[in-house]
N, C-alpha and C positions, 0 to 999 in steps of 0.2 A: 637534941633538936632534930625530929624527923623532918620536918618541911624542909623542903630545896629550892634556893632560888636562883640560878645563874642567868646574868644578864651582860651583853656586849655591845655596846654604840660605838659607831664610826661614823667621824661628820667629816666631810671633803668639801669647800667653799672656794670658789677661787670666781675673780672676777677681775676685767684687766681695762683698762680705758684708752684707747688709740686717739690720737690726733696728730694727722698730714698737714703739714702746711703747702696747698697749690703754689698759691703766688703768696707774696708778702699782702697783707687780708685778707687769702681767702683762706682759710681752714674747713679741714674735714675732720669730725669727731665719732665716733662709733664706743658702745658700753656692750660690752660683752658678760657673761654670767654663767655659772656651772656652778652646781650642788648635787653630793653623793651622799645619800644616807646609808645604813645600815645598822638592823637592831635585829638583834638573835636573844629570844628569852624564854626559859625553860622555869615553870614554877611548877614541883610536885607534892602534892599534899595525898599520902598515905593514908589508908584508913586508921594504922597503929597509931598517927599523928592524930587521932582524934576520939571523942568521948565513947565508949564503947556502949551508952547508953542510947543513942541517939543512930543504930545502925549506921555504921559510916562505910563509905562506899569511895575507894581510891579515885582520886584524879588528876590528871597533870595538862598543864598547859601549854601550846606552843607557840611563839611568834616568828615568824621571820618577814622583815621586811628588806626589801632591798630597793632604791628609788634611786631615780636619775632624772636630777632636771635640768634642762638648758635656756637660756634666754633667745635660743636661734629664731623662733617664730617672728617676734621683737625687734630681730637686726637691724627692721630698714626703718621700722619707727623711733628707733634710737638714734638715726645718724641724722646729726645738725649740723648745719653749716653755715658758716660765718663771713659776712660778707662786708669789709669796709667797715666794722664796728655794728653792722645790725646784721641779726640772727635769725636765720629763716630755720623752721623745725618742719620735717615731713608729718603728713596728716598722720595722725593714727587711725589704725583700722580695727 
C-alpha cells in the first residue's frame, strides 16, 4: 500500500449552567459554552501509487484546523431571571 493517510481529531466540549438564588424567588441563571476542535490530516498519494499509463504526477494533501468557540457574545441573552414563579428573559440582540 503506497497511499498514506494519517488523521488526528481533538474535540474539547464543556458547558456549565450557574443559578444564584437573590432572595427566596428571585433567581439568577446564566448558560455558559466552550468548544475546541482540532484536526490534522496528511493524505499522500505517490505517483508509484498509481497507473503508469495515465502519467501520474505525486501529491499530498494538508489540513490543519484548529477552532475555538465560546458562547461569550451570548452571556447577557442567556441570563433569565425568575421572579415569584414568573420568568422574565432579556431581549435578544
Amino acid at each position: 500500500m503506497l497511499r498514506r493517510y494519517n488523521g488526528v481529531t481533538n474535540n474539547l466540549i464543556a458547558n456549565t449552567n450557574l443559578r444564584y438564588t437573590i432572595l427566596p424567588g428571585l433567581n439568577a441563571k446564566a448558560n455558559f459554552g466552550y468548544t475546541n476542535t482540532r484536526l490534522e490530516q496528511i493524505a499522500a498519494v505517490p505517483a508509484s501509487s498509481q497507473n503508469p499509463a495515465n502519467n501520474p504526477t505525486s501529491s499530498a494533501n494538508f489540513t490543519n484546523l484548529n477552532g475555538d468557540f465560546a458562547k461569550t457574545d451570548q452571556l447577557i441573552s442567556e441570563l433569565r431571571v425568575s421572579v415569584f414563579g414568573s420568568r422574565l428573559t432579556t431581549p435578544k440582540h
